[in-house]
C-alpha positions in Angstrom: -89.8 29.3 67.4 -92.7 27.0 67.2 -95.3 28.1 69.4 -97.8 25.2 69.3 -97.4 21.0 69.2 -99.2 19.6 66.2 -100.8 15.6 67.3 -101.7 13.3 64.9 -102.7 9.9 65.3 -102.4 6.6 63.1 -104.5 3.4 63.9 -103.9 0.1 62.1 -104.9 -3.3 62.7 -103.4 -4.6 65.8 -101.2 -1.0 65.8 -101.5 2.7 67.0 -99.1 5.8 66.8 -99.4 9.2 68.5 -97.0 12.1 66.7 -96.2 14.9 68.8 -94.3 17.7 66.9 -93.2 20.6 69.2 -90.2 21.8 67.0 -87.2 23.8 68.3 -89.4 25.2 71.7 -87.7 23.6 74.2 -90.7 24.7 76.5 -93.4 22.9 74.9 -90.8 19.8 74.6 -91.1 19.4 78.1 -94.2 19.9 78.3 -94.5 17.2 75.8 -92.6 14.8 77.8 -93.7 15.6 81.2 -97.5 14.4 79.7 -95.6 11.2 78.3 -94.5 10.3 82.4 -97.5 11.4 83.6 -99.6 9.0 81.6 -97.4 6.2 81.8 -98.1 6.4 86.0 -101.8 7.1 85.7 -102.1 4.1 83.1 -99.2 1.7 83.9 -98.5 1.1 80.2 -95.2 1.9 78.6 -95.5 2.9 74.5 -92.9 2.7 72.4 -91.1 6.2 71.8 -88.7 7.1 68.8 -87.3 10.8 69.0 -87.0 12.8 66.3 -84.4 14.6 67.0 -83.9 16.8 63.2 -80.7 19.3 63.1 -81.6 20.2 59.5 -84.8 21.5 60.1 -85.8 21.9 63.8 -88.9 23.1 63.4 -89.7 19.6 62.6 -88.8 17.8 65.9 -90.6 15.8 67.6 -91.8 12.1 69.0 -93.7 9.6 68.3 -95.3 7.2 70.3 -97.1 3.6 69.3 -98.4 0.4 70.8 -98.4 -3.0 69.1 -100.6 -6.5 69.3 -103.1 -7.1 72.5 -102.1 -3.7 74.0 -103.8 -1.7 71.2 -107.2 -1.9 73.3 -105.9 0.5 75.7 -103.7 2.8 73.7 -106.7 5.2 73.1 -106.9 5.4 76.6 -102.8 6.2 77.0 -103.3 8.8 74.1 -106.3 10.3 75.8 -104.4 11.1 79.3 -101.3 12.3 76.9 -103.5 15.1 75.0 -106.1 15.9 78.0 -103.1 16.7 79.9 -101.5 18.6 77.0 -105.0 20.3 76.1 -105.2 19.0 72.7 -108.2 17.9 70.7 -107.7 16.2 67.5 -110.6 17.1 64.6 -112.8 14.3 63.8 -114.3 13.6 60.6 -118.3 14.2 60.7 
């Protein structure tokens, strides 16, 4: 069973996407999705979300969050609330 949730982030021109893989742990799943509601309230946007439901390989299940156009400017924000509350930190490049 997967015992962590791997994040990785995609920014575009006038698009961003947040990946959350948390595999076959039902535990961090909700985890996952309880962060997802929680930021939605605390920033009143709503992302798009695609599920990634994978009965093949499990350990590769996951969502994936993005935000199109004008509302790009406050995705970071939305992504910020989602890993703070998930106590994630994404590597930077130096």
């Amino acid at each position: 069973m997967r015992q962590c949730i791997d994040a990785h982030v995609r920014m575009e021109e006038r698009y961003e996407g947040l990946s959350l893989v948390y595999g076959d742990n039902p535990e961090l799943k909700k985890e996952v999705f309880e962060a997802i509601e929680a930021a939605k309230k605390e920033t009143g946007l709503e992302p798009e979300i695609f599920d990634n439901p994978s009965k093949n390989h499990p350990e590769n299940e996951g969502i994936y969050l993005e935000f199109h156009e004008e509302v790009q400017r406050h995705a970071g924000e939305f992504f910020e609330a989602v890993l703070q509350r998930l106590n994630l930190v994404c590597d930077r490049d130096l």
